[in-house]
Each structure stands twice: as C-alpha cells, then as structure tokens.
Residue, then its C-alpha position, 0 to 999 in steps of 0.5 A: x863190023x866195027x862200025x855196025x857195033x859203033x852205030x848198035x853203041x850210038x843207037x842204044x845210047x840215044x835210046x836211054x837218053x830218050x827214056x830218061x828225059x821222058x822220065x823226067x817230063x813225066x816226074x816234072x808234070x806229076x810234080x806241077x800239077x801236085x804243087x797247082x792242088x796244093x795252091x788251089x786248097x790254099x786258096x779255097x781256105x783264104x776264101x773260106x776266112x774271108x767269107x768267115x770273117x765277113x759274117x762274123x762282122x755283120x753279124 
C-alpha cells in the first residue's frame, strides 16, 4: 500500500510540473510574439521617416 501511494505522490508531481512548464512555454511565446509586433511598428515608422525625409529633400 505504501508504495502505490508513493507512485499516486511521484505521478501527481510530474503532472504539475508538466502543467507549469506548459505554462510558461505558453506565457514565453505570448511575450515573443508581443515583443516581434512592437519591433516590426518600430520599424514601419523608421521607414515612414526615411521616406518623409526623402521627399522633403527633393522637394
């Protein structure tokens, strides 16, 4: 009896373990793609100054 509760114990243990990693592989990805936006508006408005700066040259 003692050691089905130790394996009952183990098996919940690598459960939660396994629930908090996918946890935080879901948390890390939300973030990556949060920061991948943030870069990509970045660099729409590096190129929305060039260009403005371009025509303001020609012009």
């Amino acid at each position: 009896m003692e050691n089905l509760a130790e394996i009952y114990f183990v098996s919940a243990m690598m459960i939660l373990i396994l629930i908090g990693c996918a946890i935080a592989v879901v948390l890390f990805f939300r973030t990556y793609k949060r920061e991948q936006l943030e870069r990509e508006k970045e660099a729409r408005k590096i190129e929305q100054l060039k260009r403005k700066e371009e025509k303001e040259e020609q012009a």
